[in-house]
VOBA-406669 format. One record per residue: residue in three letters; x, y, z negated of N, C-alpha, C in turn. Coordinates in steps of 0.2 Angstrom, whole numbers, plus 2048, in hexadecimal, padded with zeros to 3 digits. Layout:
% VOBA-406669
AlaXYZXYZXYZ
...
This chain:
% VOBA-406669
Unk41B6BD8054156C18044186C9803
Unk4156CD8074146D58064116D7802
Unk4176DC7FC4136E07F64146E87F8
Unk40E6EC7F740F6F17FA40E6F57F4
Unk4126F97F14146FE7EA4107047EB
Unk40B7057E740870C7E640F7137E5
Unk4107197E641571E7E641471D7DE
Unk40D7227DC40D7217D341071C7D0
Unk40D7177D44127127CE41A7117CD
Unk41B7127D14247137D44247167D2
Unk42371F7D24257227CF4267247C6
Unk41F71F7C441D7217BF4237197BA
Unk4267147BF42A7107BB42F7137BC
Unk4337157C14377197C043B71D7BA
Unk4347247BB4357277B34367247AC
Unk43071E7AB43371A7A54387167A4
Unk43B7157A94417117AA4477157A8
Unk44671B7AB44D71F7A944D7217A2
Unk44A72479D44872779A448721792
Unk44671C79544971579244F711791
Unk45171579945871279845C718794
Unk45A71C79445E72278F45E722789
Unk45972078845571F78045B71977C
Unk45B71478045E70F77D46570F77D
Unk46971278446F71478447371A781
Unk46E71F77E47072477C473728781
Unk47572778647672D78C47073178F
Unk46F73879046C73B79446C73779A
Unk46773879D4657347A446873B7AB
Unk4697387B046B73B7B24657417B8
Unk4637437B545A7487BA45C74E7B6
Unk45A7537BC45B7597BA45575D7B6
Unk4547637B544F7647B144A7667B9
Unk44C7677C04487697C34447627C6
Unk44975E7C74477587C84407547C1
Unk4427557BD43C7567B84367577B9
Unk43975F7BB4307627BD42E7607C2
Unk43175F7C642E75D7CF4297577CC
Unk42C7517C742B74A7C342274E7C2
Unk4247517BE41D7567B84187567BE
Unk41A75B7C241575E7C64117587CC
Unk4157507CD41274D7D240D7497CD
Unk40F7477C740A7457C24047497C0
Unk40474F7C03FF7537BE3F97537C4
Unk3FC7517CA3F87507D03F574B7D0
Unk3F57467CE3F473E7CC3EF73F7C9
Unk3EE7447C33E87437BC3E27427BF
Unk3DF7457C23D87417C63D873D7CA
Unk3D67387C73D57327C93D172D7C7
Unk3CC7277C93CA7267C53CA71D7C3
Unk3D371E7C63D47167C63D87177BF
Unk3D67117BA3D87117B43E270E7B6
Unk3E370B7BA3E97087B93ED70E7BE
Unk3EC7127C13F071A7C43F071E7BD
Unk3EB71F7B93EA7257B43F07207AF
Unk3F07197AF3F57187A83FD7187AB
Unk3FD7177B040571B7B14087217B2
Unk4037277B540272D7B240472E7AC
Unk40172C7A740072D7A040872679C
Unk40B7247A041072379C4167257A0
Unk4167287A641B72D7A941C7337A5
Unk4167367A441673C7A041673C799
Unk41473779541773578E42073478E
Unk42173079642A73079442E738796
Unk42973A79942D74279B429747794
Unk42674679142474D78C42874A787
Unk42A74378442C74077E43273E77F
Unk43774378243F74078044274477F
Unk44A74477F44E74A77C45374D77F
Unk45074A78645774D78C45275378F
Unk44E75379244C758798445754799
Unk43E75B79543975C794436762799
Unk43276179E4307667A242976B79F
Unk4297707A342477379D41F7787A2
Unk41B77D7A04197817A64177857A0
Unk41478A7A34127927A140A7927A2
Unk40879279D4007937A03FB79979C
Unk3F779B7A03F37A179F3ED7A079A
Unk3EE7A37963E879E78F3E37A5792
Unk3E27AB7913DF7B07943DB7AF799
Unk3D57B47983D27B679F3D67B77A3
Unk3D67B87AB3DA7B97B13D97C07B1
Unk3D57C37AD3D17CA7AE3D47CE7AA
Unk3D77D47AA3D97DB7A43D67DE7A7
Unk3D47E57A13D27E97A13D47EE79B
Unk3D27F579C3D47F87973D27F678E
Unk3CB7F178F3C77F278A3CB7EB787
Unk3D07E378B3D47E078B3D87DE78F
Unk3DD7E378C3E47E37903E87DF78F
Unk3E77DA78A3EE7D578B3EC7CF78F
Unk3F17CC7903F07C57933F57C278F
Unk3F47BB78C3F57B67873F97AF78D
Unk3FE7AE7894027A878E4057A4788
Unk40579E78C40879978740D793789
Unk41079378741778B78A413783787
Unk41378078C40F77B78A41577478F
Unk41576E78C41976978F412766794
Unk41576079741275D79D40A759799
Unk40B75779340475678D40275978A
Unk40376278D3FF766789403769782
Unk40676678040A76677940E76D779
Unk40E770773415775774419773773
Unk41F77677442777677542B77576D
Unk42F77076D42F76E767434774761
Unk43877A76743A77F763437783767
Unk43A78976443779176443D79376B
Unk43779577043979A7744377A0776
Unk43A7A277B4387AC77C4387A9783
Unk4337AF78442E7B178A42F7B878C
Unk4337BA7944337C079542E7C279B
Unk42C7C679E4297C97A042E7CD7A7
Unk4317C67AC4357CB7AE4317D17B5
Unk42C7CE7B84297D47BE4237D37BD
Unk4207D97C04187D97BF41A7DE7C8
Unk4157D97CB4147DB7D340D7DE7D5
Unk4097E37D84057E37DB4057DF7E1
Unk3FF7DF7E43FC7DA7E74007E07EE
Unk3FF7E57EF4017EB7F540B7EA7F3
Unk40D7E77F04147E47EF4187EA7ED
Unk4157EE7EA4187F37E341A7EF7DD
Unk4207F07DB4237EB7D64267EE7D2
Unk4247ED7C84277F07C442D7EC7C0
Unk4317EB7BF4347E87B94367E97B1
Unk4317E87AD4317E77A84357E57A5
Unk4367DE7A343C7DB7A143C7DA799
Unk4327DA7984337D97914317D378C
Unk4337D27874347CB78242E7CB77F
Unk42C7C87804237C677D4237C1776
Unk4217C57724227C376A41A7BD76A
Unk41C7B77664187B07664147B1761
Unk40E7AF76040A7AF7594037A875D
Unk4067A475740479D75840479C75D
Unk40979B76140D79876640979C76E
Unk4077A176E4047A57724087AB771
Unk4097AF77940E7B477B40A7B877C
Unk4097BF77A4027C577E4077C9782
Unk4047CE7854087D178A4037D778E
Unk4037DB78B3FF7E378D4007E5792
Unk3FE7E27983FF7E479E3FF7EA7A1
Unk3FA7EE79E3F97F779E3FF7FA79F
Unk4037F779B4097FA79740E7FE7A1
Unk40D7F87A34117FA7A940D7F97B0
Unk4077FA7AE4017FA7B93FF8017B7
Unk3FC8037BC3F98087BE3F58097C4
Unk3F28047C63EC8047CA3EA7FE7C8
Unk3E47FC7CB3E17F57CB3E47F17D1
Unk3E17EC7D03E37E67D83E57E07D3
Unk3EA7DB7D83EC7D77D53F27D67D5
Unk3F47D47CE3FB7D37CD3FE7CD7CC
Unk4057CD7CD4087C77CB40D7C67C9
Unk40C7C47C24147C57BD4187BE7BC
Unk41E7BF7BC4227B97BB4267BA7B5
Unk4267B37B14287B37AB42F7B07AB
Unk4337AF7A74387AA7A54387A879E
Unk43B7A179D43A7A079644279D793
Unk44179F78F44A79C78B44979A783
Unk44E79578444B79177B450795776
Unk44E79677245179776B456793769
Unk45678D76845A78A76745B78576B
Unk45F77C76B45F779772458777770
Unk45777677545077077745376E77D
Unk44C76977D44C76278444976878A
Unk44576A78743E76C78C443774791
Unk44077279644477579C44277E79B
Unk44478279C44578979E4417897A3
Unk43D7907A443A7917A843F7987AD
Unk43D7987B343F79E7B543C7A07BB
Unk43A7A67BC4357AC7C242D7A57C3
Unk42A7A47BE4267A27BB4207A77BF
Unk41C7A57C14177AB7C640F7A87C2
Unk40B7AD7C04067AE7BE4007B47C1
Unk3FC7B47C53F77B87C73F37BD7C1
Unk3F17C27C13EB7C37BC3E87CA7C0
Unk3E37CC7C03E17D07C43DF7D67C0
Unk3DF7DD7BF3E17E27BB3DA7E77BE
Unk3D47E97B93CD7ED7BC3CF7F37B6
Unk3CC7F87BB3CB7FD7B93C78027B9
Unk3C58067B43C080B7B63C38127B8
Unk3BF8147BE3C281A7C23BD81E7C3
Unk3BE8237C53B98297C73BF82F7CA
Unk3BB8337CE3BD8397D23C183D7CD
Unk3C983F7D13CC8447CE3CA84A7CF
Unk3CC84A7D63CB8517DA3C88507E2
Unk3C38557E43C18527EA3C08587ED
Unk3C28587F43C085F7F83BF85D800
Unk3BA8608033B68608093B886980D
Unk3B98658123BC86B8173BC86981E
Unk3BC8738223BC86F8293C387282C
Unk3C986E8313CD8718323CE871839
Unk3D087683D3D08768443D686F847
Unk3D586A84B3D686884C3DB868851
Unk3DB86D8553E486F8583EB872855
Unk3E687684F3ED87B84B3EB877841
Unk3E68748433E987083C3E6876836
Unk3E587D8363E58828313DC881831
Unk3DB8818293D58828263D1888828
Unk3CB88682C3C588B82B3C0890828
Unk3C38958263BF8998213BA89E824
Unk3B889C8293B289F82B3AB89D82A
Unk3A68A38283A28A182539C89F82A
Unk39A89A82A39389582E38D89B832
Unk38F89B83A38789F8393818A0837
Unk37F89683737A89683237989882D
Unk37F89482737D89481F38189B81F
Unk3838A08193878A481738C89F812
Unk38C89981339289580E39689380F
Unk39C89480F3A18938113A288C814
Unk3A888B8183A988581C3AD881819
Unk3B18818133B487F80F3B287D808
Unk3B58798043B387B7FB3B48737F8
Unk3B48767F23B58707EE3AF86B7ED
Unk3AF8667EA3A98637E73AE8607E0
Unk3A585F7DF3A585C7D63A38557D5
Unk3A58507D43A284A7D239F84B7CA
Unk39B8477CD3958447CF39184A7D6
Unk39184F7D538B8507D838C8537DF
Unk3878537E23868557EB38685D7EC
Unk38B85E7F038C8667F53868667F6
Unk38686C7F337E8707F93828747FF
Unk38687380038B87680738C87580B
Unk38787581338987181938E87181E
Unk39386E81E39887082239686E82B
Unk39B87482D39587283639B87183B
Unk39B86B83C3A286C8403A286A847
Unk3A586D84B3A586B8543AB866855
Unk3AB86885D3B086585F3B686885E
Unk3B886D85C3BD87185C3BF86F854
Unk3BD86A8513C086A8483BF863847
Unk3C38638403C285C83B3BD85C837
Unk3BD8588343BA85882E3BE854827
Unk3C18588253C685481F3C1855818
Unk3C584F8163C284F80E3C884C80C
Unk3CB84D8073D18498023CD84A7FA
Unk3D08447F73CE8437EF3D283D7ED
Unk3D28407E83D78397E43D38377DD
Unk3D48317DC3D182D7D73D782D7D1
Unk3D082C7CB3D782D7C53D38277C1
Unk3D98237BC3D681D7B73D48237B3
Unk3CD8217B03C98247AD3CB8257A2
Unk3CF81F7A33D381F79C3D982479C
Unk3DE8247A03E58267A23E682C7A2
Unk3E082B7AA3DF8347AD3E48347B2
Unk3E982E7B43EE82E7B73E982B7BF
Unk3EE82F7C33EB82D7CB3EB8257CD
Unk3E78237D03E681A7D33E381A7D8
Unk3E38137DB3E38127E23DE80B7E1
Unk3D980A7E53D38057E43D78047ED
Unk3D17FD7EE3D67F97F43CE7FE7FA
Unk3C87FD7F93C47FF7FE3C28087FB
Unk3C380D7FF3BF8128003BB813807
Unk3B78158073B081680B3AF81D80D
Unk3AE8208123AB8278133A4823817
Unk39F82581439782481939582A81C
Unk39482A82139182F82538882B825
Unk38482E82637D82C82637783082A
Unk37582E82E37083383436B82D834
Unk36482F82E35D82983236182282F
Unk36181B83336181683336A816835
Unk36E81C83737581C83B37981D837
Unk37E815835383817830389816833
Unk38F81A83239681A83539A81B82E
Unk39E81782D3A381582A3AB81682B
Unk3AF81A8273B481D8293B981A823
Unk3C18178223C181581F3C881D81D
Unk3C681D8153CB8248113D181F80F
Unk3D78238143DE8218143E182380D
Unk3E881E80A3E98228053F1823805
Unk3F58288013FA8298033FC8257FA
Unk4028217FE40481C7F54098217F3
Unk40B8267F840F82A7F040B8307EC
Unk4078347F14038397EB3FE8387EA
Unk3F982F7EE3F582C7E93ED82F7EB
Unk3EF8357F03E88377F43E58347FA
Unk3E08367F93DC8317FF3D8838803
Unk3D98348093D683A8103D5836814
Unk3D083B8163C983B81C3CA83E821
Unk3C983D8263CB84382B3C6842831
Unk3C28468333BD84183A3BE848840
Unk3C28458453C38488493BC84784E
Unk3B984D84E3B284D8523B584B85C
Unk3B984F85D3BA84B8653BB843865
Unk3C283F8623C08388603BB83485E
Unk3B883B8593B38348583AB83485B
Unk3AD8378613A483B8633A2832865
Unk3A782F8683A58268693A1821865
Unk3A682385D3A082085739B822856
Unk39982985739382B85638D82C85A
Unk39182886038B829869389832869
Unk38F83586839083D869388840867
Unk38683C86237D83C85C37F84385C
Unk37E84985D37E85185637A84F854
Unk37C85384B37685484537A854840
Unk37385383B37685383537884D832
Unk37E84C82E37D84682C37F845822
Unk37D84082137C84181838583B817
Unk38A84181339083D81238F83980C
Unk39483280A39583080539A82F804
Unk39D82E7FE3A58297FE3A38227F9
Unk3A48207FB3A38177F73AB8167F5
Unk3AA8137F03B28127EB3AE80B7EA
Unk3B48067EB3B38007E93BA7F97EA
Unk3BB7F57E63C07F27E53BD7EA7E2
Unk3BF7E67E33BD7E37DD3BF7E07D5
Unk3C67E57D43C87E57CF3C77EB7CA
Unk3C07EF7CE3BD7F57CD3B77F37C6
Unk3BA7F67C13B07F47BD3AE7FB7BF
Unk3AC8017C23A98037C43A88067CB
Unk3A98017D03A48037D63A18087D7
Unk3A280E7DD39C8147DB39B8177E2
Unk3948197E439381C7EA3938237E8
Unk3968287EA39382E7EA38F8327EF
Unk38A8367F038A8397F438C8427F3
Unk3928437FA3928477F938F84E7FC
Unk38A84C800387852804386853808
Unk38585580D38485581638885A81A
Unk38A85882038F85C82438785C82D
Unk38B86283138986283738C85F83D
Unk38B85C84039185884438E85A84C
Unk39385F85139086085739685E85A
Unk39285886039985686239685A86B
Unk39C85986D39D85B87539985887A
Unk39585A87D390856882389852880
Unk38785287838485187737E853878
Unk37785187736F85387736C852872
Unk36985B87036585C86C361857869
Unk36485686235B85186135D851859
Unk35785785835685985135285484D
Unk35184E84F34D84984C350847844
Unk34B84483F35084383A35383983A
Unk352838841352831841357830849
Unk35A82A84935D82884E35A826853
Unk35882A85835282886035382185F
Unk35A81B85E35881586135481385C
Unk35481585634E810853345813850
Unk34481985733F81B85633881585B
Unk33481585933081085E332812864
Unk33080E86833080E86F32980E873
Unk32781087631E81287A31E80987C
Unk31980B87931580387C314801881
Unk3157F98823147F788B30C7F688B
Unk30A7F88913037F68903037F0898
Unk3037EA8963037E489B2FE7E489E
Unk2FF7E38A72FB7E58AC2F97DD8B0
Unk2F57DB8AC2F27D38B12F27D88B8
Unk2F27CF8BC2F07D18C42EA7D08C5
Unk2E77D48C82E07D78CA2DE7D18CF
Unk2DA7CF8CE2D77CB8D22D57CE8DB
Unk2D77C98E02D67CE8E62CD7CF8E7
Unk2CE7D38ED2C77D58EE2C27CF8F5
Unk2BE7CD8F32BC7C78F62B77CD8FE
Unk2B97C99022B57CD9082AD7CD908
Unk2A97CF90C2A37CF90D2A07C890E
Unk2987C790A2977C090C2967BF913
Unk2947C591A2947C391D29A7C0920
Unk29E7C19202A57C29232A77B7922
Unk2A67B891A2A87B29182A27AA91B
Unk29D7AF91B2977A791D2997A6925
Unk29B7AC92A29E7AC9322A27A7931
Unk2A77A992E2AE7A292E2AC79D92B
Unk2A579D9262A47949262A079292A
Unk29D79692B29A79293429F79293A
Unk2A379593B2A87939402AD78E93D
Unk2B078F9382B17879352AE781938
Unk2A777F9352A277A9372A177993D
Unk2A377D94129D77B9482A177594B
Unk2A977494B2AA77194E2A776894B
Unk2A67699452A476494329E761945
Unk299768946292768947293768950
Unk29676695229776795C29A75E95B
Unk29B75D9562A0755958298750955
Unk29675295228F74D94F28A74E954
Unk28975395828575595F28774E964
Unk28F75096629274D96B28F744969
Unk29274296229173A963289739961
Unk28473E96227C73B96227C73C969
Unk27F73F96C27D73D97428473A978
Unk28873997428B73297928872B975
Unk28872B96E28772896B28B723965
Unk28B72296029371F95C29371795E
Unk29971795D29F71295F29E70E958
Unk29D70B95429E70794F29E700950
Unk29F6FF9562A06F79562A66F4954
Unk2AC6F99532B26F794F2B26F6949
Unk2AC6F89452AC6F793E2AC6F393D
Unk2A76EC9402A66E593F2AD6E3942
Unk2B26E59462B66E09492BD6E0941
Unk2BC6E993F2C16E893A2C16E4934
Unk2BA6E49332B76DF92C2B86E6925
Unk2BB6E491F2BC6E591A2C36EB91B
Unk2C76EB91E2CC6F091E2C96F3923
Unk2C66F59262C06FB92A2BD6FF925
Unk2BA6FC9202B770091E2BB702917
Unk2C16FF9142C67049112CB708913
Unk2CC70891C2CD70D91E2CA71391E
Unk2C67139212C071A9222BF71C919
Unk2BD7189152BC71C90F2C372090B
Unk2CA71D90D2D071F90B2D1727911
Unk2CF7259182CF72C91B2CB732919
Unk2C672C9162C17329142C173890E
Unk2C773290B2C97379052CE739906
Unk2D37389092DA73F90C2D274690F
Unk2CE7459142CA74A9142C774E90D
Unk2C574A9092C574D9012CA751901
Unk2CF74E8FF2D47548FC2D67588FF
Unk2D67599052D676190A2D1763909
Unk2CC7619082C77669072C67688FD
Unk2C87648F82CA7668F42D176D8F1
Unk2D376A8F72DD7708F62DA7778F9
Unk2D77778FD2D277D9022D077F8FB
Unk2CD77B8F72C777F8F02CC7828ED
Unk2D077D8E82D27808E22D977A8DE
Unk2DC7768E32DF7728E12E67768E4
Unk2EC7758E12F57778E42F77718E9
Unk2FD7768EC3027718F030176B8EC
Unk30476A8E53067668E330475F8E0
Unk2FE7618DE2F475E8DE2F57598E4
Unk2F575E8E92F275C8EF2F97568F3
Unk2FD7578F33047538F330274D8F0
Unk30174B8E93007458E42FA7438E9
Unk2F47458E92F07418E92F173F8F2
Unk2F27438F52F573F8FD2F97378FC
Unk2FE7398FA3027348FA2FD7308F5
Unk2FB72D8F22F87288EE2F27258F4
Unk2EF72A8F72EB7278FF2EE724903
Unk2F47279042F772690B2F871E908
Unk2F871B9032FB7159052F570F907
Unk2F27119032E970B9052E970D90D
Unk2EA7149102E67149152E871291D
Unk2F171291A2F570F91E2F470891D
Unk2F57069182F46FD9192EB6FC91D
Unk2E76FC91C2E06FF91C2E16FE923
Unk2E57049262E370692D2E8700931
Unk2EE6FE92F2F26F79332ED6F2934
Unk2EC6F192E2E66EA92D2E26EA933
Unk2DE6F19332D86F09362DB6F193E
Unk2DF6F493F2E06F49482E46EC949
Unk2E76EA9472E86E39462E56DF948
Unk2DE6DE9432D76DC9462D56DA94A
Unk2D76E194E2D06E69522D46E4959
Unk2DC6E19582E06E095E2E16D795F
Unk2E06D495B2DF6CE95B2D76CC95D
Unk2D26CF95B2CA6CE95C2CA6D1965
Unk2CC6D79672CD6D596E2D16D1973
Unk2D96CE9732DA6C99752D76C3972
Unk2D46C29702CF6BC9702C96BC976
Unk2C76C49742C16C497A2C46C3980
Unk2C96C59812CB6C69882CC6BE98B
């Protein structure tokens, strides 16, 4: 007979066997502390389940690994939101055995790196003090932008314990903050020599350059051609700190009508500012070489962002090279378009009645010249008696093939007119072999 052994349960004898035979022998067994965890972590994957005899070796695997005094595996868990913020900035951690339980002596918890998600990396290296068995740890202390971070712990006992050491221990928590504009400026630069434009607009008397203010909108239209840029730089600052940061999406919107073009503001990671730059000959493609006016935005947004914000900052003039006038305040493609007005076909023109009655008397006549000829030679029907009953369903079945030709002439199709031939043609062929038949046997008889 073939017995085939579930993994858990091997596994899970395994475990109590060692840890029993230690117990009784008084030797340490021979498993590493990683070999341990590896033990931890393949049990912990087993827990749902809903076979009562998998869940009880689970659960005396991991009673023989939480409850002995050789080597005890443990993990670091996040008791905290995954969330910081200025308003709470700690994240809360805690040492817990493979049952949940804490560690039977006093250990320390360091703090050894705290990483951005863009893999900027701080090292801290600091010792997190325990209060009822929970480690806090002020992460403020050392980020400086939002996003998501990843810190690694290490842990070390106080005195000996069973329960294993942690090391480069990796935890996520993701870091929101509130931001708002530090500094913002709108300008137009010639786009061969790079030097800012101080000439003033023949239109407006307002300069072609200048600052803006957040929150609010330029009343300054900048009018730019093909011969310029159009720069904007600004920098974002944490609104608690006042110190400069970086959010993962900034937006410039252009807007003309229902036309939105989306430019993405690049940012420099060491002086932390962000720039816009629209080069009107490149970009005359994005904009289908549109001139006008168009309404800017900058859109800030991240999702480690508690405040999210669109600003509008004003309107600029935008003439591109080769373009066509169209002062409209909407984009021609989504203006109506002139209505089809749908042309039925006109029915033709019918000729004169006289015209028409000529062709049905010339039609007829030969019909009316053949009824003359057989009242003066006289009709032949003496075959009708020779053919009997298939005489008289041929001629009715010819008589109807003449039907449909003169139906398909009114108002019937090709196709009408096809069906119902073929459904004649067959009586009038059989019909008509029958009757000559007849008609060729009743004469060799006479003869």
């Amino acid at each position: 007979m073939c017995v085939q052994y579930d993994s858990l349960e091997t596994t899970s004898n395994v475990i109590t066997g060692i840890f029993a035979m230690a117990t009784k022998t008084g030797e340490a067994p021979a498993i590493t502390s990683e070999q341990a965890t590896k033990f931890g972590n393949y049990l912990l994957t087993n827990t749902y389940t809903v076979d009562v005899a998998r869940l009880a070796y689970v659960l005396a695997a991991a009673t023989a690994l939480d409850r002995n005094q050789y080597v005890v595996p443990c993990s670091l868990l996040l008791t905290s939101s995954g969330y910081v913020s200025r308003a709470n900035p700690d994240i809360q951690v805690r040492l817990a055995t493979i049952l949940g339980s804490p560690p039977p002596t006093e250990f320390t918890v360091t703090v050894m790196t705290v990483t951005h998600q863009e893999g900027d990396e701080t090292l801290p290296k600091k010792k997190l003090k325990s209060k009822n068995g929970l480690y806090s740890y002020n992460l403020f202390q050392d980020v400086s932008s939002p996003g998501v971070y990843t810190l690694t712990f290490s842990t070390e006992s106080v005195g000996g314990s069973p329960v294993v050491k942690l090391t480069e221990t990796p935890l996520q928590v993701t870091v929101s903050f509130e931001v708002t504009i530090g500094s913002a400026e709108l300008s137009l630069s010639d786009r061969e020599h790079g030097t800012t434009a101080k000439k003033i607009s023949p239109v407006s008397p307002l300069p072609r350059s200048g600052s803006l203010e957040y929150p609010n909108s330029s009343k300054e239209t900048l009018e730019a051609d093909q011969h310029s840029k159009v720069v904007m730089k600004f920098t974002l600052i944490d609104k608690e700190t006042k110190k400069s940061a970086l959010v993962h999406q900034a937006f410039v919107r252009l807007t003309r009508g229902q036309h939105e073009i989306f430019f993405v503001a690049t940012a420099n990671k060491k002086t932390l500012q962000y720039t816009f730059e629209l080069d009107m000959v490149t970009a005359a493609e994005d904009f289908g070489s549109l001139s006008g006016s168009y309404a800017m935005s900058l859109i800030v947004g991240d999702f480690a962002l508690e405040n999210p914000f669109s600003w509008d900052i004003g309107s600029v003039s935008l003439l591109f090279a080769g373009s066509t006038t169209d002062t409209g305040d909407e984009d021609y493609t989504y203006r109506a378009k002139p209505e089809i007005q749908h042309m039925f076909r006109l029915e033709e023109k019918l000729p004169p009645k006289v015209i028409s009655s000529t062709f049905t008397v010339l039609v007829l006549s030969p019909l009316a010249l053949l009824l003359v000829l057989w009242v003066g030679i006289g009709f032949n029907v003496s075959g009708l008696g020779t053919g009997g009953l298939w005489a008289v369903m041929f001629h009715i079945s010819l008589g109807g093939i003449f039907v449909v030709y003169y139906l398909f002439w009114l108002k019937l199709n090709m196709f009408d007119t096809m069906k119902l031939l073929a459904l004649l043609s067959v009586p009038t062929f059989l019909a008509g072999n029958r009757m000559l038949k007849r008609i060729a046997s009743s004469n060799q008889s006479a003869s």
